[in-house]
PQR file with spaces between the fields and no chain letter, atoms N, CA, C, O and H, PARSE charges and radii, in Angstrom:
ATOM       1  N    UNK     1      26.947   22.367    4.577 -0.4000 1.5000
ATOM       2  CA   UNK     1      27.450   21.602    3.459 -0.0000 2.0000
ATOM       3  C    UNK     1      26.885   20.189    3.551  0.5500 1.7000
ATOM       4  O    UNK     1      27.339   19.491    4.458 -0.5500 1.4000
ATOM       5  N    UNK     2      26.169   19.784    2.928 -0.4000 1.5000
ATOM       6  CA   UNK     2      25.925   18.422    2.623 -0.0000 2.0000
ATOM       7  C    UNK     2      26.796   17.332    2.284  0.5500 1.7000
ATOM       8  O    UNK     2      27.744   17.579    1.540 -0.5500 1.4000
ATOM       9  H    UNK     2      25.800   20.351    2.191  0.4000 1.0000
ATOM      10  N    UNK     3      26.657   16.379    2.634 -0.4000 1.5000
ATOM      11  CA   UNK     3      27.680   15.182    3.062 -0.0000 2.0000
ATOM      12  C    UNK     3      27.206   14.113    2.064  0.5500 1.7000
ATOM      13  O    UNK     3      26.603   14.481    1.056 -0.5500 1.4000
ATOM      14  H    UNK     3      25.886   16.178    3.239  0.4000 1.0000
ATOM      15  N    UNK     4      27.446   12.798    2.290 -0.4000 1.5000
ATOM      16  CA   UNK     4      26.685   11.536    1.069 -0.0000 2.0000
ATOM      17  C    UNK     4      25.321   10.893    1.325  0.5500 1.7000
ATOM      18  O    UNK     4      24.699   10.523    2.321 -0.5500 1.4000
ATOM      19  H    UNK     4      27.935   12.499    3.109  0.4000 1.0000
ATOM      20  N    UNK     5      25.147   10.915    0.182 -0.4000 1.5000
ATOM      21  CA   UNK     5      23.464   10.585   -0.020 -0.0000 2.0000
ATOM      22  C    UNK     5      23.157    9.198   -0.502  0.5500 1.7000
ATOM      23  O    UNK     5      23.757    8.310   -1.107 -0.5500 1.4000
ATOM      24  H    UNK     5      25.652   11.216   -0.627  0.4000 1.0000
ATOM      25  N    UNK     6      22.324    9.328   -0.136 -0.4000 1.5000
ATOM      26  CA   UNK     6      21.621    7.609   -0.416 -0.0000 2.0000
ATOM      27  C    UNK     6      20.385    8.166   -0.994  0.5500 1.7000
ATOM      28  O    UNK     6      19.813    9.219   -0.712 -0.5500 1.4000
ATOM      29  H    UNK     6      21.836   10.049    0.355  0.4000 1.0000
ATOM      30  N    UNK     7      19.989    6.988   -2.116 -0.4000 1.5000
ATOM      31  CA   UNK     7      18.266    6.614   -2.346 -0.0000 2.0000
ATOM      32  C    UNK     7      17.831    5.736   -2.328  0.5500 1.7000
ATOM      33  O    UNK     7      18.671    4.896   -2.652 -0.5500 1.4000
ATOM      34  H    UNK     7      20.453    6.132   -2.346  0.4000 1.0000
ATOM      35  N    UNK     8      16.865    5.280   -2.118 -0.4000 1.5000
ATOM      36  CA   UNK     8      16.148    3.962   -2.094 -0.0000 2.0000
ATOM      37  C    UNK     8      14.670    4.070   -2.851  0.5500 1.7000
ATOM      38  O    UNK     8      13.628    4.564   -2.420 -0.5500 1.4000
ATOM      39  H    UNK     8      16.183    5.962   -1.854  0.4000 1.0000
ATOM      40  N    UNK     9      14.904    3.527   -3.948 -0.4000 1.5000
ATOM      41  CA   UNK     9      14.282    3.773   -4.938 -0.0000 2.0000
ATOM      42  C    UNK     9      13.557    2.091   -5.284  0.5500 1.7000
ATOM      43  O    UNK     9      14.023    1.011   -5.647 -0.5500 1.4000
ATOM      44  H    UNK     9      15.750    3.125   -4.298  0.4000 1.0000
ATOM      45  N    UNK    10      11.794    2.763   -4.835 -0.4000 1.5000
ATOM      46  CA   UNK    10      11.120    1.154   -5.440 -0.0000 2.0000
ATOM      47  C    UNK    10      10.108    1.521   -6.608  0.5500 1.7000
ATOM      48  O    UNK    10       9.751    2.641   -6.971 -0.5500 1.4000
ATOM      49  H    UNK    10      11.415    3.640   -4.540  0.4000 1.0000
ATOM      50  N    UNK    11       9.723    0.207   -7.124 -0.4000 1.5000
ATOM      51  CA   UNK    11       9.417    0.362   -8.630 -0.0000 2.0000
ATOM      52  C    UNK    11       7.664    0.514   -8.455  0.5500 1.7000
ATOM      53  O    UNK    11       6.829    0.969   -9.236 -0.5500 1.4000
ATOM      54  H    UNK    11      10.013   -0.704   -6.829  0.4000 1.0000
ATOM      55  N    UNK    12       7.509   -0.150   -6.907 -0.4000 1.5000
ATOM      56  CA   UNK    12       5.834   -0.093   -6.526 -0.0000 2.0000
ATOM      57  C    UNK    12       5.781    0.434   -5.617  0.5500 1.7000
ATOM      58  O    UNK    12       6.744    0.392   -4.851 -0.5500 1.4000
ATOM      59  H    UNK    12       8.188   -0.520   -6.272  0.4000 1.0000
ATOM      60  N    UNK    13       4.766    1.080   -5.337 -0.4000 1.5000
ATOM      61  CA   UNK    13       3.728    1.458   -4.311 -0.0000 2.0000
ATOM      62  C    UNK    13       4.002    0.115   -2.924  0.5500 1.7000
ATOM      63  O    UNK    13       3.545   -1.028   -2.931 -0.5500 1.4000
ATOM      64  H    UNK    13       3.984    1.115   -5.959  0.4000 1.0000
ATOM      65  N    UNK    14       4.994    0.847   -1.714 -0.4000 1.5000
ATOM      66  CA   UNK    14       4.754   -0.214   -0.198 -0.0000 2.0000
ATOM      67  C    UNK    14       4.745    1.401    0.982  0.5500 1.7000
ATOM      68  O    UNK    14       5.472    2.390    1.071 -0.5500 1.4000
ATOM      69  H    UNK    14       5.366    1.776   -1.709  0.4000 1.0000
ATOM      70  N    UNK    15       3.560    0.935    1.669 -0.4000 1.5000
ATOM      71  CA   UNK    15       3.784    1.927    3.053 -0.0000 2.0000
ATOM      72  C    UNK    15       5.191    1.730    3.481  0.5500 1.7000
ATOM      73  O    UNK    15       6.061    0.965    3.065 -0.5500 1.4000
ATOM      74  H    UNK    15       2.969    0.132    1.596  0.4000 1.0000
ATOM      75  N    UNK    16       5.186    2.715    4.518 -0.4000 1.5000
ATOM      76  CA   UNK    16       6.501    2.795    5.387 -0.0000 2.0000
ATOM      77  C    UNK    16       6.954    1.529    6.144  0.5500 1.7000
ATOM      78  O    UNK    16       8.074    1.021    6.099 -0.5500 1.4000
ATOM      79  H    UNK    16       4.480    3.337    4.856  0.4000 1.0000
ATOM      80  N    UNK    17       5.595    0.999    7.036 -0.4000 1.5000
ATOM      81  CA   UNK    17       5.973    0.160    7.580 -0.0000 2.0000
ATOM      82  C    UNK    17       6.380   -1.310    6.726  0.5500 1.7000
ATOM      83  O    UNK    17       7.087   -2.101    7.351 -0.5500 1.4000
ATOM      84  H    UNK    17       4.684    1.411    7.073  0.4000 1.0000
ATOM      85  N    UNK    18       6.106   -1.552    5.826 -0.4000 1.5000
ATOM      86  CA   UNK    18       6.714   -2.957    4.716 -0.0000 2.0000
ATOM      87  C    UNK    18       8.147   -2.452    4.608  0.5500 1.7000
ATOM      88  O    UNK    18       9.099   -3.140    4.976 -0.5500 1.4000
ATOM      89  H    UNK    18       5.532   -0.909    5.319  0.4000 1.0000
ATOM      90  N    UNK    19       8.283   -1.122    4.049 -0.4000 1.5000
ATOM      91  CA   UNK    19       9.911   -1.244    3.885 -0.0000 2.0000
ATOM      92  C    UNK    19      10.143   -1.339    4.914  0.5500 1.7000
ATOM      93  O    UNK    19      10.517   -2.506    5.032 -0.5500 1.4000
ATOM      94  H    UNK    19       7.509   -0.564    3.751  0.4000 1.0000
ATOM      95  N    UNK    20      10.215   -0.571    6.443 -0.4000 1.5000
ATOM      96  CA   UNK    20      11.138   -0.764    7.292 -0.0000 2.0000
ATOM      97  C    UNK    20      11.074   -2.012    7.782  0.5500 1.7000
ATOM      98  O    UNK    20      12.056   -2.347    8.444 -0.5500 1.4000
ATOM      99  H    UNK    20       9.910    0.376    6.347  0.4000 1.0000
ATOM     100  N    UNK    21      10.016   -2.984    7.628 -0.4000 1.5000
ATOM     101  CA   UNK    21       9.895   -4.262    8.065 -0.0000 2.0000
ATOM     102  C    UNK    21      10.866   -5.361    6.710  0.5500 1.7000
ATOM     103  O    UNK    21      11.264   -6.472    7.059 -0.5500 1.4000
ATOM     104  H    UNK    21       9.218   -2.712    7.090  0.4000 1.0000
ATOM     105  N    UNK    22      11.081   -4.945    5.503 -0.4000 1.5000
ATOM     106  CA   UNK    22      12.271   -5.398    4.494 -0.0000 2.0000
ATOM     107  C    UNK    22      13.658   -4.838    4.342  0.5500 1.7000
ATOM     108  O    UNK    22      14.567   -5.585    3.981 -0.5500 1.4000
ATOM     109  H    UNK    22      10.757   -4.042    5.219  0.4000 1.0000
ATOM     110  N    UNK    23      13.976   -2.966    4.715 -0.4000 1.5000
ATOM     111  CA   UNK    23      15.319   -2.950    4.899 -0.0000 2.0000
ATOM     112  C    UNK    23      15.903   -2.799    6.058  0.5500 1.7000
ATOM     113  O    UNK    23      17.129   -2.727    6.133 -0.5500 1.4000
ATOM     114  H    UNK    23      13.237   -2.359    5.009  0.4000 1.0000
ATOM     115  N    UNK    24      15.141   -2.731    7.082 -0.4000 1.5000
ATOM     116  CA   UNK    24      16.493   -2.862    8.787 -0.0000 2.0000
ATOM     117  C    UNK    24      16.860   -3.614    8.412  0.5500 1.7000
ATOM     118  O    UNK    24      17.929   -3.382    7.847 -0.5500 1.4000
ATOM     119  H    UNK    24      14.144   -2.789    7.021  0.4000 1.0000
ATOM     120  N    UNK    25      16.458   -4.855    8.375 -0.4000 1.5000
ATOM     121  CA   UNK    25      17.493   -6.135    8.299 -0.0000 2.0000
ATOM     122  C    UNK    25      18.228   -6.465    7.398  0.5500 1.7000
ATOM     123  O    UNK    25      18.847   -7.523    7.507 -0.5500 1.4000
ATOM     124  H    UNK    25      15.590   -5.043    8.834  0.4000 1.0000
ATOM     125  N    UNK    26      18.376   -5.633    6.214 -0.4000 1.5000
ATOM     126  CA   UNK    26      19.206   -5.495    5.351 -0.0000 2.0000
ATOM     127  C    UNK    26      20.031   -4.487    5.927  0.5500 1.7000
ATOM     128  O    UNK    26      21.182   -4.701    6.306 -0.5500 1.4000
ATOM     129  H    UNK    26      17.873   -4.773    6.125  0.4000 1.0000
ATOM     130  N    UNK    27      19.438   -3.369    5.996 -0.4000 1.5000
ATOM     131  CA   UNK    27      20.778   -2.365    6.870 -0.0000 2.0000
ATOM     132  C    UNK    27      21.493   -3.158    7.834  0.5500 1.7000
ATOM     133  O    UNK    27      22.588   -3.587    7.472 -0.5500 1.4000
ATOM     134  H    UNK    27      18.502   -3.195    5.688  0.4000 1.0000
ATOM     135  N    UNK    28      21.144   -3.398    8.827 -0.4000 1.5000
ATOM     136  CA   UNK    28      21.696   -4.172   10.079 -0.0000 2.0000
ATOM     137  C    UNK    28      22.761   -4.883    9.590  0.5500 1.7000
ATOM     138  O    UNK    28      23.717   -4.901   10.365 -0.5500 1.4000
ATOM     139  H    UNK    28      20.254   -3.049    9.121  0.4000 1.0000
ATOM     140  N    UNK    29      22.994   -5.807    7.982 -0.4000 1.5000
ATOM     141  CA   UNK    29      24.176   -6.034    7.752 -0.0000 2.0000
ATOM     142  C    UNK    29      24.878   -5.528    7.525  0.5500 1.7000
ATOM     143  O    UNK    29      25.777   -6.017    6.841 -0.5500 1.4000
ATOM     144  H    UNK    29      22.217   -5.793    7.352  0.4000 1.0000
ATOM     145  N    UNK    30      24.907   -4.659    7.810 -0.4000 1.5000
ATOM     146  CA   UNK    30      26.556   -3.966    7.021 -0.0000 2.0000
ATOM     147  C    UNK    30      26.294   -2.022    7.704  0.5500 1.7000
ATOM     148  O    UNK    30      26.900   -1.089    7.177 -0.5500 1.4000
ATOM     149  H    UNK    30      24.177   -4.261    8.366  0.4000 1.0000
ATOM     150  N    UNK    31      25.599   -1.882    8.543 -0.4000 1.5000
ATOM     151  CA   UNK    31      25.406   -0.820    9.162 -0.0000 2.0000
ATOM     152  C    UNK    31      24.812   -0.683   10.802  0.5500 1.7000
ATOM     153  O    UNK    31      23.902   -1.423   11.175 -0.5500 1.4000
ATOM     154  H    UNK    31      25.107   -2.640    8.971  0.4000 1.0000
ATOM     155  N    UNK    32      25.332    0.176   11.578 -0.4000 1.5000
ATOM     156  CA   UNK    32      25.038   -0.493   12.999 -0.0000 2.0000
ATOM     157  C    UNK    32      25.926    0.831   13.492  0.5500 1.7000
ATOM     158  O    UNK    32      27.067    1.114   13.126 -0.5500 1.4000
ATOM     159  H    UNK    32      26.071    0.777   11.276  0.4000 1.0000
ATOM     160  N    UNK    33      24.880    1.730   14.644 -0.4000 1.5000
ATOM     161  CA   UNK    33      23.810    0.934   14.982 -0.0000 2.0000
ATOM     162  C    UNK    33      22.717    1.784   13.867  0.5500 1.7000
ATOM     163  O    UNK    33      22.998    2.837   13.294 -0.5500 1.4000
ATOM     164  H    UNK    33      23.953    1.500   14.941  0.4000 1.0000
ATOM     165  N    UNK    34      21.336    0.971   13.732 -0.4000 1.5000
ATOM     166  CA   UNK    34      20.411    1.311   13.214 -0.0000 2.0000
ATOM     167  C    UNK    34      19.156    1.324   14.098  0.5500 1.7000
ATOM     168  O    UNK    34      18.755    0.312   14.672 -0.5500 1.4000
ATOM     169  H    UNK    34      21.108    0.116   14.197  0.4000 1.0000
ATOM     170  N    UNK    35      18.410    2.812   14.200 -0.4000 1.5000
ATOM     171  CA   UNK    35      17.635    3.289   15.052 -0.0000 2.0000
ATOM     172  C    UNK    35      16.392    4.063   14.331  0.5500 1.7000
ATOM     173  O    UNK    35      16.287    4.918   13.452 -0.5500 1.4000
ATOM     174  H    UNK    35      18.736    3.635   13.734  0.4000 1.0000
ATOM     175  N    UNK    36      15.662    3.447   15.015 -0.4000 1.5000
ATOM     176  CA   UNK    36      14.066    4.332   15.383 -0.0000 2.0000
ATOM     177  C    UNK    36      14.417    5.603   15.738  0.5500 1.7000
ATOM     178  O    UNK    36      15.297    5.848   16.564 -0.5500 1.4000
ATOM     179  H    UNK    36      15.747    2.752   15.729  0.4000 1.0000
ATOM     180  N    UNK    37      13.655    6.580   15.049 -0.4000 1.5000
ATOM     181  CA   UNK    37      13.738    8.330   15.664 -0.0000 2.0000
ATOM     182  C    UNK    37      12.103    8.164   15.963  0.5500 1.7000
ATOM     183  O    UNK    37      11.307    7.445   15.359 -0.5500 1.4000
ATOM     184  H    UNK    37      12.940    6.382   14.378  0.4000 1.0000
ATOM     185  N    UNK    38      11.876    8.999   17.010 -0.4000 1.5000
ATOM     186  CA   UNK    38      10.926    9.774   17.746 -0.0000 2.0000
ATOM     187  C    UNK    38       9.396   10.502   16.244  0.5500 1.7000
ATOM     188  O    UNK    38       8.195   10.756   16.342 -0.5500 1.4000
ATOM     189  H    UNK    38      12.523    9.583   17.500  0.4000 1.0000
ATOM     190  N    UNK    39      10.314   10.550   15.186 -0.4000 1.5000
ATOM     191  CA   UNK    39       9.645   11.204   14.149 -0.0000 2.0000
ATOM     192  C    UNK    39       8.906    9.997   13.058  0.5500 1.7000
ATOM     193  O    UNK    39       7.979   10.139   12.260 -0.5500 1.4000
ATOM     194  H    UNK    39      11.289   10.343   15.105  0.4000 1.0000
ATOM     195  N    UNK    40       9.490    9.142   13.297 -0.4000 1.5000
ATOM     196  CA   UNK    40       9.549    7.959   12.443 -0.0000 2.0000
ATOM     197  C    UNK    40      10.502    7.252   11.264  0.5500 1.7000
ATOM     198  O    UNK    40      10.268    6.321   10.493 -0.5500 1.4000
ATOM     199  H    UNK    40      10.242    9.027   13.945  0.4000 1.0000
ATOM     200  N    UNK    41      11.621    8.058   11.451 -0.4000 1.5000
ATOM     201  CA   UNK    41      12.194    8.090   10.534 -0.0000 2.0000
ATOM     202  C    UNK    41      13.591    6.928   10.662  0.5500 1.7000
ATOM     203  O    UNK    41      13.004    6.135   11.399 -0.5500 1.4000
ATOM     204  H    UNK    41      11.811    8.814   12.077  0.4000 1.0000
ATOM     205  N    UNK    42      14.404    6.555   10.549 -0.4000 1.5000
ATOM     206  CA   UNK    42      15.375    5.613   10.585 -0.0000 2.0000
ATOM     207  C    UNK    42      17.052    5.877   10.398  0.5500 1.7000
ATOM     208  O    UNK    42      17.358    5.749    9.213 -0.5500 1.4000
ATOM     209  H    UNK    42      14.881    7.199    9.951  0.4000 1.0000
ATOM     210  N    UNK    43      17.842    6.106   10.992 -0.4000 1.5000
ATOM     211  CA   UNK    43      19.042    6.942   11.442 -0.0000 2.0000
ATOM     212  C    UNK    43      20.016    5.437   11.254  0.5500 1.7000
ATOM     213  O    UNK    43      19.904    4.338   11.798 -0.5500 1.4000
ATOM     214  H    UNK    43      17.593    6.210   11.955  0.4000 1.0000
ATOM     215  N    UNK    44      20.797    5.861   10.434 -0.4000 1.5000
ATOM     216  CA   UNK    44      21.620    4.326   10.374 -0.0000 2.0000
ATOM     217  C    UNK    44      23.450    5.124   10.250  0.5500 1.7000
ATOM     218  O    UNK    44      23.826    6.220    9.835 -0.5500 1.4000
ATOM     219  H    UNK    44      20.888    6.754    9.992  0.4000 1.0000
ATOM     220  N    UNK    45      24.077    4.126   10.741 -0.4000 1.5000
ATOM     221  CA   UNK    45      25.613    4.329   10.404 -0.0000 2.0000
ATOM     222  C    UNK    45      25.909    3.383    9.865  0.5500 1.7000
ATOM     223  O    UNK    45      25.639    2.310   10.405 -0.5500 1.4000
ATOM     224  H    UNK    45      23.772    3.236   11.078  0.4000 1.0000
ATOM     225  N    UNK    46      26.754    3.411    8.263 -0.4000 1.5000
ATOM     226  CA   UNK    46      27.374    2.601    7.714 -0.0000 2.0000
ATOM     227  C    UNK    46      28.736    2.258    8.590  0.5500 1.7000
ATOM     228  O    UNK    46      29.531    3.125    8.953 -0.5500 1.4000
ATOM     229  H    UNK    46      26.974    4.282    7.825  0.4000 1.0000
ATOM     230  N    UNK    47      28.871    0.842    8.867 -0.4000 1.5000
ATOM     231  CA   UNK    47      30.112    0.634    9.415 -0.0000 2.0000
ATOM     232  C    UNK    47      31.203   -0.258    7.783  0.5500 1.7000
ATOM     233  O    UNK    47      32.396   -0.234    7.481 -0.5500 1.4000
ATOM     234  H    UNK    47      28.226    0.138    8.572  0.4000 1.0000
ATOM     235  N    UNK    48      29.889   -0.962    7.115 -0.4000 1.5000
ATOM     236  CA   UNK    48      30.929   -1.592    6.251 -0.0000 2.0000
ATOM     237  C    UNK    48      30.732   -1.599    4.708  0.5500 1.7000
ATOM     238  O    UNK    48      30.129   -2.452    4.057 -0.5500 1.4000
ATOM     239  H    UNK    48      28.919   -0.982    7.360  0.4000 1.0000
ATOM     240  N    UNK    49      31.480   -0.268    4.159 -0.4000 1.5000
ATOM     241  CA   UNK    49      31.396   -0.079    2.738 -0.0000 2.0000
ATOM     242  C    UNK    49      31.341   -1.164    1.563  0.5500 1.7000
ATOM     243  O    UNK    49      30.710   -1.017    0.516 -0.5500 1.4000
ATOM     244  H    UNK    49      31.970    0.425    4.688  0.4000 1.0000
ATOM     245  N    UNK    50      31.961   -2.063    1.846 -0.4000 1.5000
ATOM     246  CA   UNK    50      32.152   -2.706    0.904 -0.0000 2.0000
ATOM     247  C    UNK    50      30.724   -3.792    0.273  0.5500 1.7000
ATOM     248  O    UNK    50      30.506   -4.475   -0.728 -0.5500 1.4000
ATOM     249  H    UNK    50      32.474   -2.183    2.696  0.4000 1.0000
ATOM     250  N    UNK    51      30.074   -3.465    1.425 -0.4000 1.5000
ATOM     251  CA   UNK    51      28.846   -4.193    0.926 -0.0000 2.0000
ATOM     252  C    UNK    51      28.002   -3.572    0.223  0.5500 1.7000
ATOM     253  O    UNK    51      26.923   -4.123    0.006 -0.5500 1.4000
ATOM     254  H    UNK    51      30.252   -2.910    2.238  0.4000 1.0000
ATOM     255  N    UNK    52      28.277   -2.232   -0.329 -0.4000 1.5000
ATOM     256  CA   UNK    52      27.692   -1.604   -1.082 -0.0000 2.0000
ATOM     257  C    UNK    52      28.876   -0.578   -2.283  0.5500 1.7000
ATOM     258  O    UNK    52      28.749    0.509   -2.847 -0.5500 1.4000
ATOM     259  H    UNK    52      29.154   -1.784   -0.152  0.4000 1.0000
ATOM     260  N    UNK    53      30.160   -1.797   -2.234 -0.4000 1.5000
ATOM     261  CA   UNK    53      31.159   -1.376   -3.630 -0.0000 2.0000
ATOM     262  C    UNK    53      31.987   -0.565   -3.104  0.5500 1.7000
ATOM     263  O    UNK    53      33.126   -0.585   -3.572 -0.5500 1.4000
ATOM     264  H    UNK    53      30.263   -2.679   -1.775  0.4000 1.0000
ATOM     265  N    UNK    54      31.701    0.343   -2.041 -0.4000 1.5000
ATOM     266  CA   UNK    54      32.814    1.209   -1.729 -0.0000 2.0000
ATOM     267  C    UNK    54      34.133    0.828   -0.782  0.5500 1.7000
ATOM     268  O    UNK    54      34.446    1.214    0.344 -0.5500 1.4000
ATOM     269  H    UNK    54      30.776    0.359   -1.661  0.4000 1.0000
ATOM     270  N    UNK    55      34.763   -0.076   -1.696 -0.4000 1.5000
ATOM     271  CA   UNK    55      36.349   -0.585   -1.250 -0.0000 2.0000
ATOM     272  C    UNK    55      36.788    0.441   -0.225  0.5500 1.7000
ATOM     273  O    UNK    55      37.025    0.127    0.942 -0.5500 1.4000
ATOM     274  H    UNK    55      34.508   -0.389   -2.611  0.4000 1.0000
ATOM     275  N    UNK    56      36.906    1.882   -0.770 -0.4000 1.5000
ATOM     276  CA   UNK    56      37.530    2.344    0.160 -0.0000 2.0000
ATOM     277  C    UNK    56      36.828    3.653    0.790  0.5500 1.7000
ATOM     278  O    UNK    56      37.073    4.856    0.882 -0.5500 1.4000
ATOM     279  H    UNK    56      36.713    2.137   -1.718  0.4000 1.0000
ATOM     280  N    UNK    57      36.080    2.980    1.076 -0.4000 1.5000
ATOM     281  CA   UNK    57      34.877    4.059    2.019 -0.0000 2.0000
ATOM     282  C    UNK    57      35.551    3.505    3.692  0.5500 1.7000
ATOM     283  O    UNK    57      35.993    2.511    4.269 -0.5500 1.4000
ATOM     284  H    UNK    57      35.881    2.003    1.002  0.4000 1.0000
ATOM     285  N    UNK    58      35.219    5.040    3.908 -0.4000 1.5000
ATOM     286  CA   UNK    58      36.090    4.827    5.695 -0.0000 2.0000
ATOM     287  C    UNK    58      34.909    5.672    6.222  0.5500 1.7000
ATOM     288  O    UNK    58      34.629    6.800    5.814 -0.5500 1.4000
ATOM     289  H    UNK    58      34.860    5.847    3.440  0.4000 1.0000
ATOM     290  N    UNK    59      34.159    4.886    7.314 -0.4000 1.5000
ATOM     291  CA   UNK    59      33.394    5.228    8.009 -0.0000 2.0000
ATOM     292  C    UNK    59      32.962    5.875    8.882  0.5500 1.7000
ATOM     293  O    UNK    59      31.834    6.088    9.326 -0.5500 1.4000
ATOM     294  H    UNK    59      34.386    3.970    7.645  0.4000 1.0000
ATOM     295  N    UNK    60      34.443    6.343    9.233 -0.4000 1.5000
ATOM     296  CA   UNK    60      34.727    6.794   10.603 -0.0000 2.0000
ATOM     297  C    UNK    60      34.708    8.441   10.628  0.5500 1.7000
ATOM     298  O    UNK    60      34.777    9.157   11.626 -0.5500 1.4000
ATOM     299  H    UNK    60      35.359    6.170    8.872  0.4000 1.0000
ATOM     300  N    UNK    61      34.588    8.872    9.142 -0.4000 1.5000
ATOM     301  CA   UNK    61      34.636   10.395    8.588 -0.0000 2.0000
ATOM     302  C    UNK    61      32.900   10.644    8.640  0.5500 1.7000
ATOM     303  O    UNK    61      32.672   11.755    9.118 -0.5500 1.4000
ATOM     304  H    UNK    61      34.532    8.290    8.331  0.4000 1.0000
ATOM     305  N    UNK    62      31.849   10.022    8.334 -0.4000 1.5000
ATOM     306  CA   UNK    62      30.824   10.177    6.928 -0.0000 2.0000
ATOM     307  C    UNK    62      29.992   10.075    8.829  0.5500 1.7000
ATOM     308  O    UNK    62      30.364    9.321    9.727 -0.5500 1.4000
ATOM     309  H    UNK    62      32.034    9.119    7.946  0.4000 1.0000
ATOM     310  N    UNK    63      28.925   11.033    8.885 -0.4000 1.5000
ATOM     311  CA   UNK    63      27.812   11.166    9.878 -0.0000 2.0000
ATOM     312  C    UNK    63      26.483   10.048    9.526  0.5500 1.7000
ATOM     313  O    UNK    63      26.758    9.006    8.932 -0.5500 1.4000
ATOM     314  H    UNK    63      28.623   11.645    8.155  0.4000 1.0000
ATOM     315  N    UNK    64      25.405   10.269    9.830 -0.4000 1.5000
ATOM     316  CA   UNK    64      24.479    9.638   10.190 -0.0000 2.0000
ATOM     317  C    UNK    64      23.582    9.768    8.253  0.5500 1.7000
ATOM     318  O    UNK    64      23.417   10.704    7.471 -0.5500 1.4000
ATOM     319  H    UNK    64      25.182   11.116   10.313  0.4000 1.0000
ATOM     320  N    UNK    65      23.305    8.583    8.228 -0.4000 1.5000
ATOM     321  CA   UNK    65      22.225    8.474    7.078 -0.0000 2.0000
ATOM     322  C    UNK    65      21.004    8.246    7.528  0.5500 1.7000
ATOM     323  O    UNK    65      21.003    7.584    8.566 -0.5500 1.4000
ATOM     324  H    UNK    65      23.439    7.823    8.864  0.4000 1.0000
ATOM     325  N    UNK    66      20.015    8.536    7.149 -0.4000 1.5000
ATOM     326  CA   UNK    66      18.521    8.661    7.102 -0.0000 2.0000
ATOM     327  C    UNK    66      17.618    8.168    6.281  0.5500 1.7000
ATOM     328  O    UNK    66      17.460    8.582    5.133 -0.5500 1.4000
ATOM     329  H    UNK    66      20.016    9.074    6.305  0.4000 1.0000
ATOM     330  N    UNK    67      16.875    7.127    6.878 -0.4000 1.5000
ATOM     331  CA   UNK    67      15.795    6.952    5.502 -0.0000 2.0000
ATOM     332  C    UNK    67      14.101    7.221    6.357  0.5500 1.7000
ATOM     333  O    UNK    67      13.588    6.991    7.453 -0.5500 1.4000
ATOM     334  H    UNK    67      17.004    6.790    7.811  0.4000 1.0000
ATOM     335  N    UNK    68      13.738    7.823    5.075 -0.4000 1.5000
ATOM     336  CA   UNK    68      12.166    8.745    5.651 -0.0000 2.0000
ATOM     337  C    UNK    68      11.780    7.953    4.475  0.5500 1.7000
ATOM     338  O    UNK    68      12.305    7.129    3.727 -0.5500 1.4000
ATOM     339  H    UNK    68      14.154    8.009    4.185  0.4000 1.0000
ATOM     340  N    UNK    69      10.120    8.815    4.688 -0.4000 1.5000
ATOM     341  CA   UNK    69       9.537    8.422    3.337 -0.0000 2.0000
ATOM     342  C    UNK    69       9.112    9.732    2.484  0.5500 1.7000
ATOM     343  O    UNK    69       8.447   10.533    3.142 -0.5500 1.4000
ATOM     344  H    UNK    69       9.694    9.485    5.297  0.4000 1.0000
ATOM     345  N    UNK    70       9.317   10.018    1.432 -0.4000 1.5000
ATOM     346  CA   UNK    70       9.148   11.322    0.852 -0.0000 2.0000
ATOM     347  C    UNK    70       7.693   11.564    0.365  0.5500 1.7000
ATOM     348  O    UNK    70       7.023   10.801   -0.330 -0.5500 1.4000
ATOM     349  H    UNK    70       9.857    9.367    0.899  0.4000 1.0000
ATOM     350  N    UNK    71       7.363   12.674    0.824 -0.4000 1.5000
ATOM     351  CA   UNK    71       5.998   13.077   -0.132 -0.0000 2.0000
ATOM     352  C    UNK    71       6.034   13.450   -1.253  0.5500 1.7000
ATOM     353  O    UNK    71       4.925   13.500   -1.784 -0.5500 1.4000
ATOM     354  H    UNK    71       7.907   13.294    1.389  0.4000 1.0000
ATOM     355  N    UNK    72       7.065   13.814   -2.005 -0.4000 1.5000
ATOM     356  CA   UNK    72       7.136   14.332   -3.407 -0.0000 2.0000
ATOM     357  C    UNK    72       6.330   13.560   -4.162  0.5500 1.7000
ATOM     358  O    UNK    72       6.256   12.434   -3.670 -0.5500 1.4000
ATOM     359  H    UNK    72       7.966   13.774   -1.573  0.4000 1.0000
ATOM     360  N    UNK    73       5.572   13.705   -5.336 -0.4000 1.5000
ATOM     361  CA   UNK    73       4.780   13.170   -6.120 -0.0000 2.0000
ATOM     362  C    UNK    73       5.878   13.231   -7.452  0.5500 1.7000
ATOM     363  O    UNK    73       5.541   12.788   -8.550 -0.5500 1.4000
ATOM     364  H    UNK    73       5.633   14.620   -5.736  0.4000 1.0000
């Protein structure tokens, strides 16, 4: 069963490494810890909803989010 999803949706063309060099440190506020995988990919735990509207998002239920980079065209 699938759990909550995120997108991160840009309007241009940036390699992997520009975003992850523009959103860790946006994650890092309000999510922690945020980690490097072995694959390249980026494994984050939201600790604090509200920085993204969800008043009553409880953290302590919801597993690991992921941001990759997709090949879909």
């Amino acid at each position: 069963m699938a759990g909550p999803a995120v997108g991160l949706w840009l309007f241009e063309p940036h390699g992997f490494a520009d975003i992850l060099a523009d959103v860790v440190p946006w994650l890092r506020t309000f999510c922690e810890p945020v980690e490097s995988t072995a694959d390249g990919d980026v494994d984050f735990w939201v600790r604090d909803g509200a920085a993204l509207g969800l008043g009553a998002f409880d953290p302590a239920g919801v597993g690991v989010f992921f941001l990759s980079i997709s090949t879909a065209s």
